[in-house]
C-alpha positions in Angstrom: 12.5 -29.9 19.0 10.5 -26.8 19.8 6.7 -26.1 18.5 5.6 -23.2 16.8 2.5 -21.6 14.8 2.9 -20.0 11.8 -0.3 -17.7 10.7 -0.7 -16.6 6.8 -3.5 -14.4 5.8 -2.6 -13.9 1.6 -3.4 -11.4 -1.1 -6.6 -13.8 -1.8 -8.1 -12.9 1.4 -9.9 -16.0 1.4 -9.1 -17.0 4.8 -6.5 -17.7 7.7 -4.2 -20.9 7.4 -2.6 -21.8 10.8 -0.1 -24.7 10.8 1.6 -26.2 13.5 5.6 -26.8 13.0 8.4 -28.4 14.6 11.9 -26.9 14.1 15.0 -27.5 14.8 18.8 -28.1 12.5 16.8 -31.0 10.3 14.1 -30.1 7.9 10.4 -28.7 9.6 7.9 -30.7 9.8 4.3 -29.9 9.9 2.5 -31.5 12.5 -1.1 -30.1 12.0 -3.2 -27.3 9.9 -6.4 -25.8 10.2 -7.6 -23.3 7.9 -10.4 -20.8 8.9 -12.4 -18.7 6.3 -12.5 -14.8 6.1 -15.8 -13.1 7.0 -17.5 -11.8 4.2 -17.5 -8.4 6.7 -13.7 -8.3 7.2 -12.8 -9.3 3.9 -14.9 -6.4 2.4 -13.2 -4.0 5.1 -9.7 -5.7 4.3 -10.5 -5.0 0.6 -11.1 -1.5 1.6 -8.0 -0.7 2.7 -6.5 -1.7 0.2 -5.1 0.7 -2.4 -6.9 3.2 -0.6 -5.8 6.5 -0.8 -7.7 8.2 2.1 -8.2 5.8 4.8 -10.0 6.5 8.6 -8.2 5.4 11.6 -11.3 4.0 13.2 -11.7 1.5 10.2 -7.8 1.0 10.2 -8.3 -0.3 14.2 -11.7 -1.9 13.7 -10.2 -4.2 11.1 -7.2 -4.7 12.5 -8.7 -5.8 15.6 -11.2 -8.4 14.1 -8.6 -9.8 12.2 -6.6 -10.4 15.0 -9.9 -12.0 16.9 -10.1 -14.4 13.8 -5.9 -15.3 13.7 -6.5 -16.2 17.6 -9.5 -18.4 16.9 -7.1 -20.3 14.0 -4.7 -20.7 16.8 -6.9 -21.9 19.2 -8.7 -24.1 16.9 -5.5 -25.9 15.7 -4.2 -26.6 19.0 -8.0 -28.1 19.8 -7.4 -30.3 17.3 -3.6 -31.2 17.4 -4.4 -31.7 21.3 -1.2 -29.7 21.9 -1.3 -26.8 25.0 -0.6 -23.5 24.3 2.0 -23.9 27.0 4.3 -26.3 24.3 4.0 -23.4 21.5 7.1 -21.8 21.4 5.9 -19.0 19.4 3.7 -17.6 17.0 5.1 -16.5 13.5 2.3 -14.2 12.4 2.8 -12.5 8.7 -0.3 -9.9 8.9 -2.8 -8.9 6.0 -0.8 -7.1 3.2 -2.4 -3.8 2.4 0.0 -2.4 0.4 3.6 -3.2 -0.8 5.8 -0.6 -2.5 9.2 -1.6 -2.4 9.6 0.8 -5.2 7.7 3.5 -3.5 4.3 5.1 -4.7 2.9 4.1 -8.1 1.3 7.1 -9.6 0.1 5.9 -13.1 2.4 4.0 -14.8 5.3 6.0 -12.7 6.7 6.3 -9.6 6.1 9.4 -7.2 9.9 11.0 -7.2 11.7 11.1 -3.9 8.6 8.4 -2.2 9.5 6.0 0.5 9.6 2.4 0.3 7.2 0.9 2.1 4.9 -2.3 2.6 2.4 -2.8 5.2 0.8 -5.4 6.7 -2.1 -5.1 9.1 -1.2 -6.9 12.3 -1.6 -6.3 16.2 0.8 -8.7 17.2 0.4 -7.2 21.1 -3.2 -7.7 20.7 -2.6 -11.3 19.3 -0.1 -12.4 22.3 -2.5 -11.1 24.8 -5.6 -12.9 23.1 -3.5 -16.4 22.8 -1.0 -15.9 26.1 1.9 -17.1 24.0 4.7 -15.0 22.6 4.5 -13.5 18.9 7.0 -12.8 16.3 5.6 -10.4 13.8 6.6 -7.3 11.4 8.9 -10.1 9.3 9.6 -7.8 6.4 10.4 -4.3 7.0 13.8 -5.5 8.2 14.9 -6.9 4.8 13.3 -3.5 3.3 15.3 -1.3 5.9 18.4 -3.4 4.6 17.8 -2.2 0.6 15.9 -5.6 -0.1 12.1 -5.9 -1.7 10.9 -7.1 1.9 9.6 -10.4 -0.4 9.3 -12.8 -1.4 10.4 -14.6 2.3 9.7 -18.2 1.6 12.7 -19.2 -0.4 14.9 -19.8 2.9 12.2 -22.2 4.2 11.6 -23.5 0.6 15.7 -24.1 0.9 15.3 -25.9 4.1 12.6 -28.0 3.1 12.9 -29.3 -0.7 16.9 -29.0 -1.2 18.0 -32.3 -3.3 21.1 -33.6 -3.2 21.9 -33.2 -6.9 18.7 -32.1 -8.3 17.7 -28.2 -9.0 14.1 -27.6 -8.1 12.1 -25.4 -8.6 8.9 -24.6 -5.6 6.3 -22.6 -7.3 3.3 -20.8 -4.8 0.2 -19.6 -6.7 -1.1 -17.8 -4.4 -3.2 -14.0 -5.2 0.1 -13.4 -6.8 2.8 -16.3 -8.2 6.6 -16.5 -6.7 8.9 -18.8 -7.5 12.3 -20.6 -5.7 15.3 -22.2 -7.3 16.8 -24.2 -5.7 20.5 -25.2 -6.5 21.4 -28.9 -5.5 22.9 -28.8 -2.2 25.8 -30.0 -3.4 26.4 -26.7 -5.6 27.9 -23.3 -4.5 24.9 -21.6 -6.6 22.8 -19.1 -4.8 18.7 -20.0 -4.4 17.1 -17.4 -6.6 13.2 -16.6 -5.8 11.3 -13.8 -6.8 7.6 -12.6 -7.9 6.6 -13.7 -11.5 3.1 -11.9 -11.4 -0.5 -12.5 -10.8 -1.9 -15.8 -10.3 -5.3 -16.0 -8.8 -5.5 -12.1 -7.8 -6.9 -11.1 -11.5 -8.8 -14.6 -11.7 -10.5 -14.7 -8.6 -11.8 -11.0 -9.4 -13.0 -11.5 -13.0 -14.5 -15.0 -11.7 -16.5 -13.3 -8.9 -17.3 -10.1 -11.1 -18.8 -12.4 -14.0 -20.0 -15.4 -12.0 -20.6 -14.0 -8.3 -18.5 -17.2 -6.9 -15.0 -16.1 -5.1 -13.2 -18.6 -7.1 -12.9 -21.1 -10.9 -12.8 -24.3 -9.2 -10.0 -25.9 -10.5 -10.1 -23.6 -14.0 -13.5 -25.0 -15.3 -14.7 -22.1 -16.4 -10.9 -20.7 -17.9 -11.1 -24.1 -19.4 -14.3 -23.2 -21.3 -12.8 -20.1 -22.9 -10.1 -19.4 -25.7 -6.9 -18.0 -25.1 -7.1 -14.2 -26.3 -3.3 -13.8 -28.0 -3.8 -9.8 -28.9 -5.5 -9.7 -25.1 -2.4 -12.0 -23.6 0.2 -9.9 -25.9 -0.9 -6.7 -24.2 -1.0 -8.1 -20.8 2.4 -9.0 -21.2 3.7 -6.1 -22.8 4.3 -4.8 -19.2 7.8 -3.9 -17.5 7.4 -5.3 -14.9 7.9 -9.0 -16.5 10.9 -7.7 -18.6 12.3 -6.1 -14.8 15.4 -8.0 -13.5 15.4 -10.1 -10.0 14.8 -8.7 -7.3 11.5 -8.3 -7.7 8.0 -8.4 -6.5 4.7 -7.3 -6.5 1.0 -6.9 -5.3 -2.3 -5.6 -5.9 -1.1 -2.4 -5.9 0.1 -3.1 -9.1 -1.8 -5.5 -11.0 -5.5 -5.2 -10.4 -8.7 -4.5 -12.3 -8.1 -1.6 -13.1 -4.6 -2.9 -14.9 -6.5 -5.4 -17.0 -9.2 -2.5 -17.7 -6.6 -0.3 -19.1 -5.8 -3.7 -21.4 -9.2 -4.7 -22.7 -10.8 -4.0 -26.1 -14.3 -4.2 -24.7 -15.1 -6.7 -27.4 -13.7 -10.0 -25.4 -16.2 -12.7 -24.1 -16.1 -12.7 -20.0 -14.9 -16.8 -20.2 -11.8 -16.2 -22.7 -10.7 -13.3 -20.6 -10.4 -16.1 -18.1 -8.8 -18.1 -20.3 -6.4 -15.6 -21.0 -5.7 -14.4 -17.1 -4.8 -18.5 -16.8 -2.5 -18.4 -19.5 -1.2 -15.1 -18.3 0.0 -16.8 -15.3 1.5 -19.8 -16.8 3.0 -17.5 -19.5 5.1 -15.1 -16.7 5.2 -17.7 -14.8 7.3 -19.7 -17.5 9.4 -16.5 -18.6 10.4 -16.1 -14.3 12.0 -20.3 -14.8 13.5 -19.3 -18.1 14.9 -16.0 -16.7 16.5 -17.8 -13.1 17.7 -20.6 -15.3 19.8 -18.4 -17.6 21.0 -16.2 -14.4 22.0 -19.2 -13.1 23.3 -21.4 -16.3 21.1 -23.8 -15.3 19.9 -26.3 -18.3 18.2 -29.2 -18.4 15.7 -31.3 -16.6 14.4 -30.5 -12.9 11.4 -30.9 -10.8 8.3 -28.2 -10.2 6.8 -28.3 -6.6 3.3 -26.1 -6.8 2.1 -24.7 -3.8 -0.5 -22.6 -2.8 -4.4 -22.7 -4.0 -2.8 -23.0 -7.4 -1.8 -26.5 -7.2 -5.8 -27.2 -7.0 -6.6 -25.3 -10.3 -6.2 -28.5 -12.9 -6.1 -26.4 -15.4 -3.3 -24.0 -14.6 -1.2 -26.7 -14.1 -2.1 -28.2 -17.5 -1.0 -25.2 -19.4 2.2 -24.8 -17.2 2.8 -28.3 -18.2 2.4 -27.6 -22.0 4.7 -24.3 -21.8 7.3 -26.5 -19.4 7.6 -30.0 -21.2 11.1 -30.1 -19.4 9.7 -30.3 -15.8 8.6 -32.9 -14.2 6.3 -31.7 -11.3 6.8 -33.0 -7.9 4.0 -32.4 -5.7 4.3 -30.8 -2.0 2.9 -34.6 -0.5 5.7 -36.1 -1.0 7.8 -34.6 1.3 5.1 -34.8 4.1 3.3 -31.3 3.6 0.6 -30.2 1.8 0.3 -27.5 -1.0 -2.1 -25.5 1.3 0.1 -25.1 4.4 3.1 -24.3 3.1 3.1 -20.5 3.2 1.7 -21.0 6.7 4.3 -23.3 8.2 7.0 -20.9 6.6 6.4 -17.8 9.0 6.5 -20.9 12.0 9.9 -21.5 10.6 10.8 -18.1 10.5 9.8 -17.2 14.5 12.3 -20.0 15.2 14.8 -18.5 13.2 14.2 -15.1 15.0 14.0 -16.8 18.7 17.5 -18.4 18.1 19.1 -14.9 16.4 19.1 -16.5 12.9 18.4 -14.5 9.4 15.1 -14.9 7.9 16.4 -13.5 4.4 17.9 -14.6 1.6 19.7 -11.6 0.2 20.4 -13.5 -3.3 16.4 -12.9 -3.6 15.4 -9.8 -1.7 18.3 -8.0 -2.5 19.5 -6.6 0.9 22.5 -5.6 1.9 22.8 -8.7 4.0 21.3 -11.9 5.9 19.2 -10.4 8.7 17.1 -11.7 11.6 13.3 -10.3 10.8 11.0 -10.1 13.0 10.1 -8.5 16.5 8.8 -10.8 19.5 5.8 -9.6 21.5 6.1 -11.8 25.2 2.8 -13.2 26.0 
């Protein structure tokens, strides 16, 4: 079966995971990873851009550029290390940096700008990238489904679907990445659609009040969330927000919640470590509203198993409190069906440049909402 690379640079920005996958009919396997940090430098100009309102072509191309210097190191360092050739890669899948996603259009305020365009955008030079790695690239995965009516995102639940489908077992794979999405998976023996969509932040808001507070990117596994009290007039306000009442489709970004969001919702009173607390239970809170909301949509009721992915499944303490608010799951951890939590988003935009080399759909419309499967993605020829 053929090789490919899949590149994922989240809303994090914490680095650049490449992971090596083999696809074919039968499920992917991931053969090798290698995960490369972000420059201080480029993450500061990455930040930049985003939710800018003015920005300068020259700092558009001199970031764009760089990043696509350090997605072809990732590449060449995980072939070093695999001891595969370039020449066996297939192709690359590379997703891009989100800078902004509006599959609603502008947000002005608590609004939307009448009569705006949908849009997301990720910062990619896929031409650059094929040139710097002589192999082909598939890139620009999402504005296909957007074109087609859909959210553009999320885009893992078709490999999720071709990865973790039980036999007779619902599942639910859960990434806590900058922001948390979720896939339900019917058992494959059911002629229920997966479901997947965005529940809301996950690390985005903690990894900013962490590294406001306590000048470290990142709460190792929650320790410092752990320390605090849960604020319940801080965590009813957070919540009190439409976009965790809004029906699937759905999905979101920083463009959306950020600190400027939680500024809007603080008292001014609250102790820096139980606002942490309170981000953490935020995400376990929308987190467990999203499974409640896809269970009902899809009369689903009962036990079933939780697969956490993402730098999520590291923070012991999120999972704890996801535990407590889901006493009906039993969580089934990425390892045990011979991937790792950390690669996952990764080795899904590998599976997808298959998909688009043999003129498959990438989408799920039951979770984007387009009009239809498509095929995403362009390919750039090495």
């Amino acid at each position: 079966m053929p090789l490919f690379v899949g590149l994922m640079s989240g809303t994090s920005l914490d680095g650049i995971d490449a992971a090596l996958v083999r696809c074919g009919e039968g499920r992917p396997e991931l053969l090798a990873a290698k995960g490369i940090d972000m420059p201080e430098k480029l993450r500061q100009q990455l930040l930049s851009l985003c939710q800018a309102n003015n920005i300068a072509f020259e700092d558009l191309a001199a970031a764009e550029a760089a990043f696509c210097q350090l997605q072809a190191e990732a590449v060449r360092q995980l072939l070093d290390t695999s001891g595969v050739s370039i020449k066996e890669i297939s192709a690359i899948g590379s997703h891009g940096q989100t800078i902004e996603h509006a599959p609603y259009g502008y947000k002005v305020g608590n609004d939307y700008k009448a009569d705006s365009a949908r849009y997301t955008l990720q910062l990619d030079n896929p031409s650059l990238l094929a040139e710097l790695t002589k192999c082909p690239v598939v890139a620009d995965f999402r504005r296909r489904d957007l074109a087609a009516g859909g959210q553009a995102a999320p885009l893992a639940p078709a490999f999720h679907a071709a990865l973790f489908t039980a036999e007779n077992e619902w599942r639910v794979v859960l990434n806590l990445g900058g922001f948390a999405n979720l896939t339900l998976l019917p058992p494959a023996t059911s002629k229920a659609s997966v479901i997947g969509f965005d529940t809301g932040p996950a690390n985005a808001l903690l990894d900013e009040w962490h590294a406001q507070h306590r000048q470290e990117r990142f709460d190792r596994d929650g320790q410092w969330a752990a320390s605090g009290q849960v604020d319940e007039a801080l965590l009813e306000r957070l919540l009190d927000d439409d976009f965790f009442r809004r029906t699937p489709p759905k999905s979101t970004g920083r463009e959306y919640f950020n600190r400027s969001w939680l500024a809007a919702r603080l008292a001014g009173h609250e102790s820096p470590q139980d606002v942490q607390a309170t981000l953490a239970e935020l995400t376990a809170a929308s987190v467990t509203l999203g499974i409640e909301q896809a269970c009902r949509q899809q009369a689903v009721d009962g036990a079933m198993t939780l697969t956490p992915c993402g730098g999520g499944a590291h923070n012991g303490d999120l999972l704890k409190r996801l535990q407590q608010r889901l006493p009906q799951v039993t969580l089934a951890f990425c390892e045990q069906f011979g991937w790792s939590p950390d690669w996952l988003e990764a080795g899904a935009f590998g599976w997808l440049a298959w998909r688009r080399l043999e003129n498959l759909p990438g989408n799920l419309p039951s979770v984007t909402g387009a009009g239809g499967p498509r095929v995403l993605g362009g390919v750039y020829s090495a």
